[in-house]
C-alpha positions in Angstrom: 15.3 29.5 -2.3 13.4 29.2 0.8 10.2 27.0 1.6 8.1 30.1 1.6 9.6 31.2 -1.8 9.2 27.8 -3.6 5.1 27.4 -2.4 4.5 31.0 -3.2 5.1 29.8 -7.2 3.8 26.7 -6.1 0.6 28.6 -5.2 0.1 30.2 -8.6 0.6 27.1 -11.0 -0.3 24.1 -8.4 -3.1 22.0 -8.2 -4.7 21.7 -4.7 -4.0 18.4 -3.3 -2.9 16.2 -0.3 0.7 17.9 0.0 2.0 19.6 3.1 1.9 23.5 2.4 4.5 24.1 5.5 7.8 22.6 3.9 9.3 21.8 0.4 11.1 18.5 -0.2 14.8 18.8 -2.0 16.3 15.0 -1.2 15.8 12.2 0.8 18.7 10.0 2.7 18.4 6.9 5.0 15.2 7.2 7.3 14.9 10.9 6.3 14.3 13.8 3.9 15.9 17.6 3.6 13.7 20.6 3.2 15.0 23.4 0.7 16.6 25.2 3.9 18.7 22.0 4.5 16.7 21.1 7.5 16.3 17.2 8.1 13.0 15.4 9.1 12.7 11.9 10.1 10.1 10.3 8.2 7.3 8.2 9.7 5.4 8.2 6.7 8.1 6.6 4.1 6.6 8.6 1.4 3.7 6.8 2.4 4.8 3.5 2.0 7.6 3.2 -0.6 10.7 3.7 0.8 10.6 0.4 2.4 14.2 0.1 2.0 14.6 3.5 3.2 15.3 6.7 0.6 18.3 6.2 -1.6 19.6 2.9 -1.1 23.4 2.8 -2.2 22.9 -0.3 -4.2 19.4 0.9 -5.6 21.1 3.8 -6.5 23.8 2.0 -8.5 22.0 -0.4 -10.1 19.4 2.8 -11.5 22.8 4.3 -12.8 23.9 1.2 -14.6 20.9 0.8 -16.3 20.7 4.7 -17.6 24.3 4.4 -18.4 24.1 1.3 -20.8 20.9 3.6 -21.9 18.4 0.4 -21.0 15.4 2.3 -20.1 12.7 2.4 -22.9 9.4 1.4 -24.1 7.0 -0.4 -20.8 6.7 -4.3 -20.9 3.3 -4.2 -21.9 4.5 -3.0 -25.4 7.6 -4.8 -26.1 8.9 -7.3 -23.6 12.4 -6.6 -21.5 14.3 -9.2 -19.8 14.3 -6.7 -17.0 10.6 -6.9 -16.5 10.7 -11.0 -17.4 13.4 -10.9 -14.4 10.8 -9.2 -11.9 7.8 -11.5 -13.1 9.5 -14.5 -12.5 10.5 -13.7 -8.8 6.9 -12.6 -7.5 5.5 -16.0 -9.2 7.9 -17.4 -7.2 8.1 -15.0 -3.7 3.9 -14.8 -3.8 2.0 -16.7 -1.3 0.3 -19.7 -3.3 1.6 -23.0 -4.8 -0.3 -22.5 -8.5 0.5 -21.4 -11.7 0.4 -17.0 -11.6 0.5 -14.2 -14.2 1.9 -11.0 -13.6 0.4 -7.6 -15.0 2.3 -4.5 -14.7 1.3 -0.8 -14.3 2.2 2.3 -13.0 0.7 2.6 -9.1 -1.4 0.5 -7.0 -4.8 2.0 -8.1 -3.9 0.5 -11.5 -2.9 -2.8 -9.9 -6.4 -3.3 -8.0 -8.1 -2.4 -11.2 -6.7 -4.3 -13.6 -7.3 -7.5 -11.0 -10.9 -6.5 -10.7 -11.2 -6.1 -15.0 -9.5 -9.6 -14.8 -12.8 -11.2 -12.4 -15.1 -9.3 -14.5 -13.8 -10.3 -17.9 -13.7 -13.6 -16.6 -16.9 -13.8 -15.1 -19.2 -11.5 -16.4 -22.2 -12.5 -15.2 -21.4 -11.7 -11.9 -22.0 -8.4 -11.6 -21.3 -7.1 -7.8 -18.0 -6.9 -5.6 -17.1 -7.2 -2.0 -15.1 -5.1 0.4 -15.0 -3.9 3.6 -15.4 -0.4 4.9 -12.8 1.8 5.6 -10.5 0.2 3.2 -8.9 2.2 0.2 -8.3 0.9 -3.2 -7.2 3.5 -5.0 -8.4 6.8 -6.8 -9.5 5.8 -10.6 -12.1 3.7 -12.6 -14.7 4.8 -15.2 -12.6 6.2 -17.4 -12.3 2.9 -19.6 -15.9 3.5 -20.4 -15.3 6.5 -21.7 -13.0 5.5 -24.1 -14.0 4.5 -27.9 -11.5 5.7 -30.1 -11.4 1.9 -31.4 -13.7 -0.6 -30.9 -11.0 -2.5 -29.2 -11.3 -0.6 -26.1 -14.6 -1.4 -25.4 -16.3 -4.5 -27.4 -14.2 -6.9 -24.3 -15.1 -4.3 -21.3 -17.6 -6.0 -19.0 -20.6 -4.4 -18.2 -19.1 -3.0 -15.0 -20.0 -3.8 -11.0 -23.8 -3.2 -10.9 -23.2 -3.3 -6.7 -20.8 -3.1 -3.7 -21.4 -5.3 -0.6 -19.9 -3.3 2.0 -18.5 -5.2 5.4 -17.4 -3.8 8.8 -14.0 -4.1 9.3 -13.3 -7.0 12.0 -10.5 -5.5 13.5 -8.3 -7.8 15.9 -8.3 -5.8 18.9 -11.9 -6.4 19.2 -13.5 -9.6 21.4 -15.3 -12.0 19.6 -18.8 -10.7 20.5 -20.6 -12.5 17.8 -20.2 -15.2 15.2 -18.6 -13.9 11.9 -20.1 -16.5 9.7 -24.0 -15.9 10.8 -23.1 -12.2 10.3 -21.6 -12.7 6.5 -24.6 -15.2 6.1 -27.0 -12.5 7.2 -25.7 -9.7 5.2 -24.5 -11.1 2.0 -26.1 -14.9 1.9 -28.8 -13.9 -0.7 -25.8 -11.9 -3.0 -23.5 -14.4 -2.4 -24.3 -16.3 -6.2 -23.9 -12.6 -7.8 -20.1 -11.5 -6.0 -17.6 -11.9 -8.3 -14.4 -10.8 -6.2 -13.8 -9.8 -2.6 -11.2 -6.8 -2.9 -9.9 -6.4 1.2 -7.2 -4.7 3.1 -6.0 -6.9 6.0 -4.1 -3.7 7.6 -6.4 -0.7 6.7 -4.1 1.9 5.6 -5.5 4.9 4.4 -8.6 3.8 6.9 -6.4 4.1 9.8 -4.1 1.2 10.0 -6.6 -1.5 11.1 -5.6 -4.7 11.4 -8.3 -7.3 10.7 -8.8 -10.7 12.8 -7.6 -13.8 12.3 -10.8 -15.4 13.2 -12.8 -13.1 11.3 -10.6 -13.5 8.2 -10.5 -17.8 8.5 -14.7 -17.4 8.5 -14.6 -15.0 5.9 -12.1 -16.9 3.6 -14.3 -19.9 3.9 -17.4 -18.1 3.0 -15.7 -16.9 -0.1 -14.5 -20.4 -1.0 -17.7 -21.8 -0.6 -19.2 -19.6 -2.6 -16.8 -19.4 -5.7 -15.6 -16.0 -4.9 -12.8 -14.7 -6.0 -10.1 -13.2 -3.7 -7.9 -9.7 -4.1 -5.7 -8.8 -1.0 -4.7 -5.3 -1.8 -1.1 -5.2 -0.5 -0.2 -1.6 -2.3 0.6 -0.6 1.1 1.3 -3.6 3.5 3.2 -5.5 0.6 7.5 -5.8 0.6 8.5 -6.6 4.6 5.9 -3.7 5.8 3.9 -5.7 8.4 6.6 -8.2 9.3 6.5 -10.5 6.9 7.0 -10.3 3.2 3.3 -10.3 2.5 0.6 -9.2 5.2 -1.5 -12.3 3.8 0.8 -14.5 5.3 -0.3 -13.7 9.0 -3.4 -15.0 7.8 -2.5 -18.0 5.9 -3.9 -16.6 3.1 -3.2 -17.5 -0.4 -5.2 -15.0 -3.0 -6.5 -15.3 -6.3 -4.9 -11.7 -7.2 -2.6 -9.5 -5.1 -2.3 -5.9 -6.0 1.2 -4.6 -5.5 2.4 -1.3 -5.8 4.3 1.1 -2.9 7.1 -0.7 -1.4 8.6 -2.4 -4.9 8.8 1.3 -5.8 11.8 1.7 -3.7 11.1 4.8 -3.2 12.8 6.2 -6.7 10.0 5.0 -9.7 6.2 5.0 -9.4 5.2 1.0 -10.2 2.1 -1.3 -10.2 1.8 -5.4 -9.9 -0.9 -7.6 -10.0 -0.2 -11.0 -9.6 -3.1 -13.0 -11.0 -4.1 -16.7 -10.3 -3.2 -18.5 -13.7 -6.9 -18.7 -15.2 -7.9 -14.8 -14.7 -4.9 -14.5 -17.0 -6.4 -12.0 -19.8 -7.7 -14.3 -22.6 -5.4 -12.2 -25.7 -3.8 -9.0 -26.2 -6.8 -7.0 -25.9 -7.7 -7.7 -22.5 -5.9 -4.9 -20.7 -2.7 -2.8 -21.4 -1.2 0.4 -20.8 1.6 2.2 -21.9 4.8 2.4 -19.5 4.1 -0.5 -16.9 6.9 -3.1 -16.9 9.5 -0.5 -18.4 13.3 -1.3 -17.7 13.7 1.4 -15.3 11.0 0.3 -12.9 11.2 -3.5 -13.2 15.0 -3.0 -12.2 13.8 -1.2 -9.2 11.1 -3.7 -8.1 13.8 -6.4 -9.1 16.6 -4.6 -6.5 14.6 -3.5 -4.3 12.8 -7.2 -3.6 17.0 -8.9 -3.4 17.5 -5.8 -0.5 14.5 -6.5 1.3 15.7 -10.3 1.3 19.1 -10.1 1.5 18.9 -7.5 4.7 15.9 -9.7 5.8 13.8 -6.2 6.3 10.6 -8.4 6.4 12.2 -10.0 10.1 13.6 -6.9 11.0 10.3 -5.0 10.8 8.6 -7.6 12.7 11.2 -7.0 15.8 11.4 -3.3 15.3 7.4 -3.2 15.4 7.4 -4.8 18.6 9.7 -2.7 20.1 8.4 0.5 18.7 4.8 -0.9 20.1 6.4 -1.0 23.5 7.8 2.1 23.3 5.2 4.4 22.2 3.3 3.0 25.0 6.8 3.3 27.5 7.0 7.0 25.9 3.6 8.3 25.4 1.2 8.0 28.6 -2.5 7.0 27.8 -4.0 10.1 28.6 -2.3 12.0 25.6 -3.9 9.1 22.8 -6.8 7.0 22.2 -5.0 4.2 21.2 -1.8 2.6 19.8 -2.4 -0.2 17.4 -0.6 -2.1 14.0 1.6 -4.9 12.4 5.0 -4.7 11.9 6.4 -1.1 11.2 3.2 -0.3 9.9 1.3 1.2 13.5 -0.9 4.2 14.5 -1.3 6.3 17.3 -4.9 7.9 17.4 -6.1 10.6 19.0 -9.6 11.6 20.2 -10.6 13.7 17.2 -8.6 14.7 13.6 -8.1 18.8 14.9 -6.1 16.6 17.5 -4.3 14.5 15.0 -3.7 17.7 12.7 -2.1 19.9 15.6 0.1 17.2 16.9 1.7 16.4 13.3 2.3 20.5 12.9 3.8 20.7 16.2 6.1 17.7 15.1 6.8 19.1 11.6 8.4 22.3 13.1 10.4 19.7 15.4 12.2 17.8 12.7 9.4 14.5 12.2 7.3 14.6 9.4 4.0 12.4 9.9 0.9 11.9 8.2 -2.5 11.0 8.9 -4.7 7.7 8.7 -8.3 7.4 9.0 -10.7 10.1 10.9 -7.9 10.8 14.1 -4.8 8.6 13.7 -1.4 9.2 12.4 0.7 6.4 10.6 4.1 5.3 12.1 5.5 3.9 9.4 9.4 4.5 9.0 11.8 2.9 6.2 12.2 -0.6 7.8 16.1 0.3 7.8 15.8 2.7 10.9 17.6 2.4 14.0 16.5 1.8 17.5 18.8 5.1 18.3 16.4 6.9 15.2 13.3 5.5 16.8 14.0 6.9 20.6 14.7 10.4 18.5 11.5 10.2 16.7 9.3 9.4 19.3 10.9 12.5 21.7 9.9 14.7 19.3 6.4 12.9 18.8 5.7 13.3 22.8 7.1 16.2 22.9 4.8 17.4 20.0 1.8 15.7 22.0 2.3 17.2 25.2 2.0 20.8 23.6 -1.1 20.0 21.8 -2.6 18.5 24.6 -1.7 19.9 28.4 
């Protein structure tokens, strides 16, 4: 059947959501994907974020068909343990920035991850009421519905009263001067909260927000304020996590070594949805009843994680993205002249290229689409350039033809 076939029953039964309505996805190879039709698109937006390792990795592949064929997969780690899932645990406590004893909780997607860190702070501290972020950063979809559960008491005689406020900061991005001193301006804005935060939840590289990439100086007051003040610290690395900014962990540009991490996209490997949150020994939850859910930790996606973590290592994908970003920096900016962008920014192979407004952005990623590179957006105007860390210089130079070509429709 055709693309125009399959969305015409998609159209009838389908929920409205974020999904392209041009094409229809039928498998995924390498650093790209095939439409129904057969056609092949090179993906910049690595689905976004999970196939680090690039779609279909031979020995990810083998290792999911050893575990179906021994018939492993089954009930989720948070119901009855697998050595699988024990496996996993083990390596993050040990591949996780910080030099402390850690606790691993697992879920099902990187909304999960953040929440169950942030249930950890509040259960642990409940008389600090408010949270911390920065805007423009993106956490995930879900929350509320635990208090809306009480078919047993269980459920809700441990839930904390919930975050009674949200400091918002701006986003200190590192392409900016130093115009002003960081540390008066958190002093100014949250001094007089600073007793009531509980946790900071941040995004070092902004990616739903644009792919922004925050300050080291910035960052080293803000850390500092937190510390001073007893606040706890999640780095949500759902996105920037597994090689994607050009080092294992984006926190480790910083020096950074969190309370809580919140894991999710990359570990997927691209084949089975997955949530981590790596917690600082004493936010572990106090019993059983603290937090649960049904299917995170299973066999089949604690293999996955497990793999896909050795391939990342073993193929050092962290070090290759850091060299590939560089050169795919220098040559967007070699390939795509000034006047056709507002600006070319990132870490790693995790980079944007933003244009003056979003009908801009949205044009340029159709043009590309019917070229053979499928893209998506970031923030108000941008588009991520995020490949499968596994691409080629030769697949980069491709991509990027397209891309300008695509540009210099939409714009002369």
């Amino acid at each position: 059947m055709s693309n125009k076939e399959w969305l015409e029953r998609a159209n009838k039964v389908v929920a409205n959501s974020t999904f392209s309505t041009d094409i229809v996805f039928a498998r995924a190879e390498g650093v790209g994907f095939f439409d129904t039709e057969g056609k092949f698109y090179y993906d910049f937006a690595s689905g976004p974020g999970v196939a680090n390792i690039g779609w279909n990795h031979p020995k990810l592949v083998a290792a999911v068909q050893e575990l179906l064929q021994k018939g492993e997969s089954g009930y989720g780690g948070n119901e009855i343990l697998n050595p699988y899932w024990i496996k996993l645990a083990e390596k993050l406590v040990e591949l996780t920035p910080g030099n402390f004893p850690k606790r691993v909780f697992p879920s099902n997607s990187g909304g999960e991850a953040v929440e169950a860190g942030i249930i950890a702070c509040m259960l642990k501290r409940p008389e600090r009421k408010a949270i911390l972020t920065f805007n423009g950063d993106f956490h995930g979809r879900m929350g509320y519905a635990r208090t809306a559960t009480t078919s047993k008491s269980v459920h809700f005689m441990n839930l904390p009263q919930g975050v009674e406020r949200a400091h918002y900061l701006i986003f200190p991005e590192a392409n900016y001067e130093r115009s002003y001193n960081y540390k008066d301006y958190l002093d100014s804005q949250i001094g007089r909260f600073a007793k009531d935060i509980n946790v900071a939840v941040i995004e070092l590289v902004q990616g739903e927000g644009g792919i922004n990439v925050a300050s080291n100086w910035a960052m080293d007051d803000l850390m500092s304020f937190l510390q001073e003040n007893g606040i706890y610290v999640l780095v949500d690395e759902v996105q920037t996590g597994f090689g994607r900014t050009g080092k294992m962990w984006a926190c480790e540009h910083y020096g950074i070594e969190p309370d809580i991490m919140a894991l999710a996209k990359g570990a997927s490997g691209g084949v089975s949805p997955i949530g981590l949150t790596v917690l600082r020994e004493e936010l572990n939850f106090s019993d059983s009843r603290g937090h649960s859910n049904t299917f995170g930790g299973n066999p089949l996606s604690s293999c996955v994680a497990f793999t896909t973590l050795e391939i990342i290592q073993e193929e050092k994908l962290a070090e290759r993205a850091n060299k590939l970003g560089i050169y795919m920096m220098y040559y967007s900016l070699a390939k795509i002249p000034p006047s056709y962008h507002d600006g070319i920014g990132g870490l790693g192979l995790m980079q944007r290229l933003k244009f003056k407004n979003g009908e801009i952005r949205d044009r340029v990623v159709a043009e590309a689409l019917k070229r053979g590179l499928f893209l998506m957006g970031a923030g108000e105007s941008a588009i991520r350039l995020m490949p499968p860390l596994t691409i080629q210089k030769e697949e980069i130079r491709k991509a990027f033809s397209i891309l300008s070509e695509a540009i210099k429709i939409v714009t002369e």
